[in-house]
VEXDO-410681 format. One record per residue (C-alpha): residue number from 1; residue in one letter; x, z, y. Coordinates in Angstrom, 3 decimals, decimal comma, always signed. Each point is the difference from the previous one (the first is absolute). Layout:
residues N
+-----+------+----------+----------+----------+
:  nr : rest :        x :        z :        y :
+-----+------+----------+----------+----------+
: NUM :    a :        X :        Z :        Y :
...
+-----+------+----------+----------+----------+
//
This chain:
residues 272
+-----+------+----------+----------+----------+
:  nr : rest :        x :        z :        y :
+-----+------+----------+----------+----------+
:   1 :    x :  -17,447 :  -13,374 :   +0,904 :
:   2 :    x :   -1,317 :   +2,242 :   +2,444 :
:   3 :    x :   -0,075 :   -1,910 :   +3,603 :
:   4 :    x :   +0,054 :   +1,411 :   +3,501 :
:   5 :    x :   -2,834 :   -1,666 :   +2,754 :
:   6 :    x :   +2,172 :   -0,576 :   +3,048 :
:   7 :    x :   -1,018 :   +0,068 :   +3,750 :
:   8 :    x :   -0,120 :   -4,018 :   +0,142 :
:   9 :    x :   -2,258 :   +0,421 :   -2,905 :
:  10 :    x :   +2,690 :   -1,199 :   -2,613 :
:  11 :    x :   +0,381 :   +1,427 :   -3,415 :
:  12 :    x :   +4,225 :   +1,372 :   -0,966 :
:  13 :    x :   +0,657 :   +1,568 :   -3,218 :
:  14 :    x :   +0,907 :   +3,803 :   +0,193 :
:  15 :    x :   +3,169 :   -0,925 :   -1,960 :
:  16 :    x :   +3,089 :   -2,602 :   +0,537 :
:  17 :    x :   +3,041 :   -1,012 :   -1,407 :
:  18 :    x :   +2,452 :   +0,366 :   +2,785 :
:  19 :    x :   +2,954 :   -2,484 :   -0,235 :
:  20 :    x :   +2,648 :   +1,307 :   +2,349 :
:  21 :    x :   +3,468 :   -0,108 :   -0,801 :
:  22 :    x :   -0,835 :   -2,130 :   -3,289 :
:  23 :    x :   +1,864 :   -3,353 :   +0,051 :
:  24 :    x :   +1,170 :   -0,263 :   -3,484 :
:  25 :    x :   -1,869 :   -3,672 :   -0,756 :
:  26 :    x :   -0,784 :   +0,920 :   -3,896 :
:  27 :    x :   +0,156 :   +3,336 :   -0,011 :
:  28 :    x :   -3,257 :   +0,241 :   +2,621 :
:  29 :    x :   -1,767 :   -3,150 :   -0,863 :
:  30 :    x :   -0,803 :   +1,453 :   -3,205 :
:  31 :    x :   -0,543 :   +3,133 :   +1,684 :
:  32 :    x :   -2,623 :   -1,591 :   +2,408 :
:  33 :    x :   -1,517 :   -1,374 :   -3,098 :
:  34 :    x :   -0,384 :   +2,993 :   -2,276 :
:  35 :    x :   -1,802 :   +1,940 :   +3,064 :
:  36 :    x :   -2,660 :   -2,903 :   +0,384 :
:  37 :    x :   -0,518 :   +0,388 :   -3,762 :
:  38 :    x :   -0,240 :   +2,991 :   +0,448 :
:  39 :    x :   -2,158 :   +0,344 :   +2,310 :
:  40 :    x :   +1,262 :   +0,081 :   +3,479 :
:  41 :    x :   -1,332 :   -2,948 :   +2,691 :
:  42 :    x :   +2,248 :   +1,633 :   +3,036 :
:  43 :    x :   +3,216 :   -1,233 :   +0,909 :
:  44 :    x :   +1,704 :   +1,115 :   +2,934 :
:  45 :    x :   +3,244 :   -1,765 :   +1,180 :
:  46 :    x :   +1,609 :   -0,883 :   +3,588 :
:  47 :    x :   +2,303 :   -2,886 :   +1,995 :
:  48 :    x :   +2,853 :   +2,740 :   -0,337 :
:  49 :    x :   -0,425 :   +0,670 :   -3,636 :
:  50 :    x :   +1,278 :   -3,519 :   -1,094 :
:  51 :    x :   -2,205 :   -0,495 :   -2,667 :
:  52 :    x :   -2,671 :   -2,191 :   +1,267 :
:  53 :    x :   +0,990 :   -2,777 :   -2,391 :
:  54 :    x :   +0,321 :   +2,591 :   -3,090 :
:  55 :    x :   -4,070 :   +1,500 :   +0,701 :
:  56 :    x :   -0,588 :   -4,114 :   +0,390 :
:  57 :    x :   +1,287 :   -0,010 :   -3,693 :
:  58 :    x :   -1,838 :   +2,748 :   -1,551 :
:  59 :    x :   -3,179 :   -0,719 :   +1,758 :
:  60 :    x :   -0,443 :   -3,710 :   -0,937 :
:  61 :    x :   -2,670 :   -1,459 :   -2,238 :
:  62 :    x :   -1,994 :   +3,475 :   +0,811 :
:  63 :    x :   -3,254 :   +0,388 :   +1,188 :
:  64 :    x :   +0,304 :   -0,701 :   +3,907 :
:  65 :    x :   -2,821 :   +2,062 :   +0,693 :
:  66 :    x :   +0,879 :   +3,142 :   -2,200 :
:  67 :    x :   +3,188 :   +0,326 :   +1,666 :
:  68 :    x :   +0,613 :   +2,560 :   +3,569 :
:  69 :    x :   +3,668 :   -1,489 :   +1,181 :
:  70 :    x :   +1,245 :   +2,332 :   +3,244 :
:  71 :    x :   +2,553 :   -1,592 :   +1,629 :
:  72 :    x :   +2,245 :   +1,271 :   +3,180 :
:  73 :    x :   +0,843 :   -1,629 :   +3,521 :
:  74 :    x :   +3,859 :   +1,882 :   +0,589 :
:  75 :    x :   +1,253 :   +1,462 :   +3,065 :
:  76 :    x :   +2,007 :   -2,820 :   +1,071 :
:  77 :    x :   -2,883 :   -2,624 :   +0,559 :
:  78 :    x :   -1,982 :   +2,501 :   +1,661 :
:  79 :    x :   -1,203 :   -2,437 :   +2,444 :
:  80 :    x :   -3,665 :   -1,255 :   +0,988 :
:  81 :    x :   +1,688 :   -4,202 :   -0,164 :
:  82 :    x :   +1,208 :   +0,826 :   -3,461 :
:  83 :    x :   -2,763 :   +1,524 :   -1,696 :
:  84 :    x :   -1,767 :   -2,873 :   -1,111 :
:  85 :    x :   +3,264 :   -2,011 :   -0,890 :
:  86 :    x :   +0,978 :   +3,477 :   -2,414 :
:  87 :    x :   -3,320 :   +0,123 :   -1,829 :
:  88 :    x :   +0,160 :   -4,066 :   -0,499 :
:  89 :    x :   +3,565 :   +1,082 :   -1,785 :
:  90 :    x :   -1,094 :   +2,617 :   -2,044 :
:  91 :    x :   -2,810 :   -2,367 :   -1,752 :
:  92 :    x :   +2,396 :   -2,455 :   -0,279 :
:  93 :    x :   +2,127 :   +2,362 :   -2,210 :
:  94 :    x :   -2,393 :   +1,204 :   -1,585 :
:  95 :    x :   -1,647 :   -2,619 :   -0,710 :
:  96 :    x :   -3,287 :   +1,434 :   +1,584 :
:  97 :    x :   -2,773 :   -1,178 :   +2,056 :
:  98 :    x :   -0,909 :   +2,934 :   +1,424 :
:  99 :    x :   +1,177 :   +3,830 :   +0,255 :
: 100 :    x :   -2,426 :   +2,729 :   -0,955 :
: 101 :    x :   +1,913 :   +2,355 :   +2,051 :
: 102 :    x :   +2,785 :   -1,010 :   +2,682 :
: 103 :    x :   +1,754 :   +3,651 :   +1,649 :
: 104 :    x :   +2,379 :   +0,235 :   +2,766 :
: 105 :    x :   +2,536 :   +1,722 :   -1,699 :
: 106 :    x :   +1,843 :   +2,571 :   +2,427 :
: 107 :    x :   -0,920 :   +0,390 :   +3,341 :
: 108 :    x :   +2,027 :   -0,539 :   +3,367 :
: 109 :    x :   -1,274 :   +0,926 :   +3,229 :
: 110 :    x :   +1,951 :   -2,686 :   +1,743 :
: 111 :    x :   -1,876 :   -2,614 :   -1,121 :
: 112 :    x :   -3,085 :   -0,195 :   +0,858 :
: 113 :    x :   -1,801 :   +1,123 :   -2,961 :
: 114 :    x :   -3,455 :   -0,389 :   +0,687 :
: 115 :    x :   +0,023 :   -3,483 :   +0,663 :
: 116 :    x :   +1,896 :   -0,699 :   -2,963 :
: 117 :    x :   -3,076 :   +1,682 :   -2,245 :
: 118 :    x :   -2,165 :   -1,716 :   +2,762 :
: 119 :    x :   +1,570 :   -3,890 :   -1,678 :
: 120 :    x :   +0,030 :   +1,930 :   -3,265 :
: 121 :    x :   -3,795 :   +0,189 :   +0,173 :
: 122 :    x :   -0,438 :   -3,818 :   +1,026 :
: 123 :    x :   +1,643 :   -0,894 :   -3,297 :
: 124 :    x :   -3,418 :   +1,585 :   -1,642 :
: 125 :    x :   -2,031 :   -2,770 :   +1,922 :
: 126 :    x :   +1,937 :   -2,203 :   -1,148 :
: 127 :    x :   -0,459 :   +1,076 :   -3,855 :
: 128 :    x :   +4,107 :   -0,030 :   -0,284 :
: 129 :    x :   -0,466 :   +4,297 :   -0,552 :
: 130 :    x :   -2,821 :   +2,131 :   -0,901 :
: 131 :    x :   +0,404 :   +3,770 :   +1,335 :
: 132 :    x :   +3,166 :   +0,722 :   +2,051 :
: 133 :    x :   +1,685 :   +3,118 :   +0,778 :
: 134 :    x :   +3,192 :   +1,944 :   +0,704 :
: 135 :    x :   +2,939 :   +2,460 :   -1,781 :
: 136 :    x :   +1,890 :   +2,378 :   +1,041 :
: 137 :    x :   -2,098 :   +0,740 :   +2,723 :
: 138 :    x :   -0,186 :   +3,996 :   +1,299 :
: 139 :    x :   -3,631 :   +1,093 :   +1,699 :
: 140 :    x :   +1,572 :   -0,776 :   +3,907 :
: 141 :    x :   +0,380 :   -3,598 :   -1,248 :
: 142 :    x :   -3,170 :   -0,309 :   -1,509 :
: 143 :    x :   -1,517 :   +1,072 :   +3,092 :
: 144 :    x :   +1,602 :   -1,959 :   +2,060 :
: 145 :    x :   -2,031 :   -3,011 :   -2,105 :
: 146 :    x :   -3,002 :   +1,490 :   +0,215 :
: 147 :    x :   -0,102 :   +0,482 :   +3,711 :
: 148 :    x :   +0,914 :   -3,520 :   +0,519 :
: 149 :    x :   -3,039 :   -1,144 :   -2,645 :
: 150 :    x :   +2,074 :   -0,984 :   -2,909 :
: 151 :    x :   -1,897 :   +0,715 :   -2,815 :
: 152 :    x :   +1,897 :   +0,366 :   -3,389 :
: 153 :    x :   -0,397 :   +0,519 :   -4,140 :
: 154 :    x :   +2,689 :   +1,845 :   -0,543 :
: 155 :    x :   +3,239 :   +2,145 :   +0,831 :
: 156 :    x :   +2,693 :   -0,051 :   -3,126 :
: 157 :    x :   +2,096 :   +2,504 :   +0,150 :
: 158 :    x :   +1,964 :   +2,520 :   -2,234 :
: 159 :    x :   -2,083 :   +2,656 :   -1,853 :
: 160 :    x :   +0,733 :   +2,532 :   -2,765 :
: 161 :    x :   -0,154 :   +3,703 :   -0,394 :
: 162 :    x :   +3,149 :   +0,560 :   +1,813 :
: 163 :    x :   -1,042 :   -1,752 :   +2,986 :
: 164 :    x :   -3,610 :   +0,526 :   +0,294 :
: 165 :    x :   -1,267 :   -1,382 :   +3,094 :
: 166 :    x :   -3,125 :   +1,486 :   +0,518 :
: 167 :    x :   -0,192 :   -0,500 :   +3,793 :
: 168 :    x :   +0,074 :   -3,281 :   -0,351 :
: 169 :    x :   -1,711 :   -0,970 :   -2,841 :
: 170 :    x :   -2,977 :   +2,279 :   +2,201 :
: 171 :    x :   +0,409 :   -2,027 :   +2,757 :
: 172 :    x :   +0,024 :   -3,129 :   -1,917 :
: 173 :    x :   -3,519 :   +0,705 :   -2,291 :
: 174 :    x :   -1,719 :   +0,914 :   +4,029 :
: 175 :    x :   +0,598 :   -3,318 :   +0,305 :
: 176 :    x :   -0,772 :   -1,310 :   -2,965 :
: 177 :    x :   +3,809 :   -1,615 :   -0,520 :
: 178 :    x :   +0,687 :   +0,628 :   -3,784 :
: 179 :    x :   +3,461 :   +0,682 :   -0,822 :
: 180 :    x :   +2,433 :   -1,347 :   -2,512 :
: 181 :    x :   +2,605 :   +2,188 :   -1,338 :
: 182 :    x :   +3,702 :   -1,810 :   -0,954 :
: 183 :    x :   +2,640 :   +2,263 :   -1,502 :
: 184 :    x :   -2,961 :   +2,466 :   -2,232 :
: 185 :    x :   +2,304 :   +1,333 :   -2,766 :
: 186 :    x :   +2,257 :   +0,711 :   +3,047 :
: 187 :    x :   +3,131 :   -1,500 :   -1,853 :
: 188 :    x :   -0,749 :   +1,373 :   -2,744 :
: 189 :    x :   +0,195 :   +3,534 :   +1,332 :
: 190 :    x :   -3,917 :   +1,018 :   -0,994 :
: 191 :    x :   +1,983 :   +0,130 :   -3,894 :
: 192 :    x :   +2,202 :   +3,019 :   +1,523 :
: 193 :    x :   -2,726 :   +2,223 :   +1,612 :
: 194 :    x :   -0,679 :   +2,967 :   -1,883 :
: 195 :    x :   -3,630 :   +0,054 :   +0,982 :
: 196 :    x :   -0,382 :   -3,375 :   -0,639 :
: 197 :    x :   +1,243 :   +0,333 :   -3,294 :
: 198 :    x :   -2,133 :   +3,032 :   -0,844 :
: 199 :    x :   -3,496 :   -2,038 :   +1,205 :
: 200 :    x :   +1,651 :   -2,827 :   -2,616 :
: 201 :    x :   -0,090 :   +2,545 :   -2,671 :
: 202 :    x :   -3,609 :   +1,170 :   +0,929 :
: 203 :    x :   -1,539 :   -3,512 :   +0,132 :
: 204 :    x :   +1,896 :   -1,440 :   -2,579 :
: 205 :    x :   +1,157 :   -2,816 :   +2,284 :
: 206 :    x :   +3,536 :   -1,071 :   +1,503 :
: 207 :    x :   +1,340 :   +1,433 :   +3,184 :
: 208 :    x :   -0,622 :   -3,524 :   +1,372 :
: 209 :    x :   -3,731 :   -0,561 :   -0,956 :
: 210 :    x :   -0,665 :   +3,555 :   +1,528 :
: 211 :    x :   +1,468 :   -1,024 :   +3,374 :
: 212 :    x :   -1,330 :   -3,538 :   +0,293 :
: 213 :    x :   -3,527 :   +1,963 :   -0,848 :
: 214 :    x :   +0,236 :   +2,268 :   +2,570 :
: 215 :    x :   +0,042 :   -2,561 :   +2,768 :
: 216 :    x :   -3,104 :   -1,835 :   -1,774 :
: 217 :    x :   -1,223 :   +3,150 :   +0,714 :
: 218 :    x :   +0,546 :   -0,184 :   +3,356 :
: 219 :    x :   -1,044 :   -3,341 :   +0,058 :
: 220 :    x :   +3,318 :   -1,438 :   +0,231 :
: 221 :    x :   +1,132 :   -3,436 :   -1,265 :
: 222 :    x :   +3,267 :   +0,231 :   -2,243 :
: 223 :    x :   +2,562 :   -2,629 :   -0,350 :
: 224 :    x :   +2,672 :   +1,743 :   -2,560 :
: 225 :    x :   +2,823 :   -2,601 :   -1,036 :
: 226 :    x :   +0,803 :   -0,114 :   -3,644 :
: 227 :    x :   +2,092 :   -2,564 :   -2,147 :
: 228 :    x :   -0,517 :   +1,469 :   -3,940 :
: 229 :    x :   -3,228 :   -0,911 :   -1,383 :
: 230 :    x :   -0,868 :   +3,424 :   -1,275 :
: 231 :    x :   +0,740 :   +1,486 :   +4,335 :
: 232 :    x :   -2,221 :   -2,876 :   +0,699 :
: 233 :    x :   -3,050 :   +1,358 :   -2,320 :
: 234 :    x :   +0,370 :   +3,310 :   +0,685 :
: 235 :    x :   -0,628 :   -0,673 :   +3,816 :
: 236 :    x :   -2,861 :   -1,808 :   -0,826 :
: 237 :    x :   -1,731 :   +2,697 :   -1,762 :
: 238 :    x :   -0,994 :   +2,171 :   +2,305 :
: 239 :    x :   -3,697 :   -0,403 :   +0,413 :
: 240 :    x :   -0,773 :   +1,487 :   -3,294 :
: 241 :    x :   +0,085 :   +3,906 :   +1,345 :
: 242 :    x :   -0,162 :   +2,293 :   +3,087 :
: 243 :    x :   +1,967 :   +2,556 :   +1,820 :
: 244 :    x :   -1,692 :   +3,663 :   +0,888 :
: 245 :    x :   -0,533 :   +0,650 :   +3,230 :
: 246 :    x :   +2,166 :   +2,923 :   -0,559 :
: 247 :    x :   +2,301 :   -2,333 :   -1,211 :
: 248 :    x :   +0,226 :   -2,362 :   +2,826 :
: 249 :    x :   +0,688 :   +2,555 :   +2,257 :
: 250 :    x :   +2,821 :   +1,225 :   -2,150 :
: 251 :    x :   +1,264 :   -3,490 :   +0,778 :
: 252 :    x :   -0,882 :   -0,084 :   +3,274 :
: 253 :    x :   +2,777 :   +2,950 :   +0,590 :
: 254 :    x :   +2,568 :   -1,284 :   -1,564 :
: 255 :    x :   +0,832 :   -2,633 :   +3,039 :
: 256 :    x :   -0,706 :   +3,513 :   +2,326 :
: 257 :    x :   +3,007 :   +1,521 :   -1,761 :
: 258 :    x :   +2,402 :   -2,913 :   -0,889 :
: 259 :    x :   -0,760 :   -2,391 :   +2,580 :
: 260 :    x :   +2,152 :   -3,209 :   -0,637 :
: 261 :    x :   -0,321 :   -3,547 :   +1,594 :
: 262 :    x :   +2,379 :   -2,217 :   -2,127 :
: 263 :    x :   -0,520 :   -3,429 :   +2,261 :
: 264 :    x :   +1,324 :   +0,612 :   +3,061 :
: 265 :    x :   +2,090 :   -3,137 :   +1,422 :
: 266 :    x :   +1,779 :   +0,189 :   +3,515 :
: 267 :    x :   -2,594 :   -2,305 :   +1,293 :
: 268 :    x :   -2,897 :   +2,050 :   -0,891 :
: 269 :    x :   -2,077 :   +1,420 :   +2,424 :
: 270 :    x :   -1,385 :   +3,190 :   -2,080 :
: 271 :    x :   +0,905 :   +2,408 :   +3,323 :
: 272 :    x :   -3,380 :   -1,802 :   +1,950 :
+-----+------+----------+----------+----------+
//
């Protein structure tokens, strides 16, 4: 498992299983399972996913300390008196004593944002989380942090070919924030794209495994969701080959040409 040294000196795997919109009880436990067979220690999940209690499921009896669980505080508790109180829930659900990674999960300039990160941070003294960060987050936000002193791990936001972010994820690496990418297989669209499918051919690898290892690449963590057991392996084997140069930058045009963001609720705040 190839691991990622964070700016708070913390270890994350490279690669997650991402849990969003996954709330069938047997259908994920056992998908939860098969992935830490097979090899992945990364689950990401959030308050608004609804699935605390199924990751609390899947997870239990493992290895404590082989496990990265990313958890979410949502918009509507986006308040400096409720941080605490939302973290103390989360554990509960899940059954945890601590977080390895607890993210804001959409930013809203009304509230006051840094001081929410600010209590986010206190919750590291107090051994209840171990790196915090944020999502969703556009480079005007992350500023924002920055010139108030917040210092964060990471910024998880939505990353594949067709939206490759590039300004940010430069910003981000200046400042040593590593970013997460949710959404990688961009709903399954990286299956579709002809030049996708023509790298597949030439590496002798899935449409899938040559997008997720393009943002290794790029130093990128991936969090693809997947239910079947064999979607679940393939994701995982990525680390076994390497994209060209050349080849990256093939990639690296596609989002220049097709440029797609397929999250993009009412409430987010992508125009900052």
């Amino acid at each position: 498992m190839l691991l990622k040294k964070l700016n708070d000196g913390n270890e994350i795997p490279m690669i997650g299983l991402g849990t969003w919109q996954q709330t069938k009880k047997d259908n994920y436990i056992n998908a939860i399972k098969f992935a830490l067979k097979t090899g992945y220690r990364h689950i990401d999940t959030a308050d608004i996913y609804d699935n605390h209690e199924l990751v609390k499921d899947a997870i239990k009896g493992f290895n404590r300390e082989k496990l990265f669980i990313t958890t979410k505080l949502w918009k509507d508790f986006l308040d400096p008196k409720l941080v605490e109180s939302e973290c103390d829930r989360a554990l509960m659900e899940l059954d945890l004593d601590y977080l390895d990674l607890y993210l804001v999960h959409w930013p809203d300039r009304t509230k006051p944002l840094a001081e929410i990160s600010y209590e986010m941070s206190k919750l590291k003294e107090k051994g209840k989380v171990k790196s915090i960060g944020v999502s969703n987050y556009t480079i005007n936000h992350l500023q924002d942090l920055i010139n108030q002193g917040i210092k964060i791990a990471v910024n998880q936001v939505e990353y594949h070919p067709f939206l490759n972010q590039e300004a940010l994820l430069n910003f981000c690496t200046r400042h040593s924030i590593s970013l997460i990418a949710y959404s990688p297989l961009a709903r399954k669209k990286v299956f579709e794209d002809p030049d996708i499918k023509h790298l597949s051919k030439k590496y002798s690898k899935t449409s899938g495994q040559i997008s997720l290892r393009w943002m290794i690449q790029k130093d990128i963590i991936v969090i693809p969701k997947a239910t079947s057991d064999k979607h679940i392996k393939d994701n995982f084997e990525i680390f076994n080959f390497e994209l060209s140069l050349d080849d990256i930058k093939k990639i690296d045009e596609i989002g220049k040409i097709k440029s797609q963001r397929l999250i993009n609720p009412e409430f987010a705040d992508f125009g900052y």
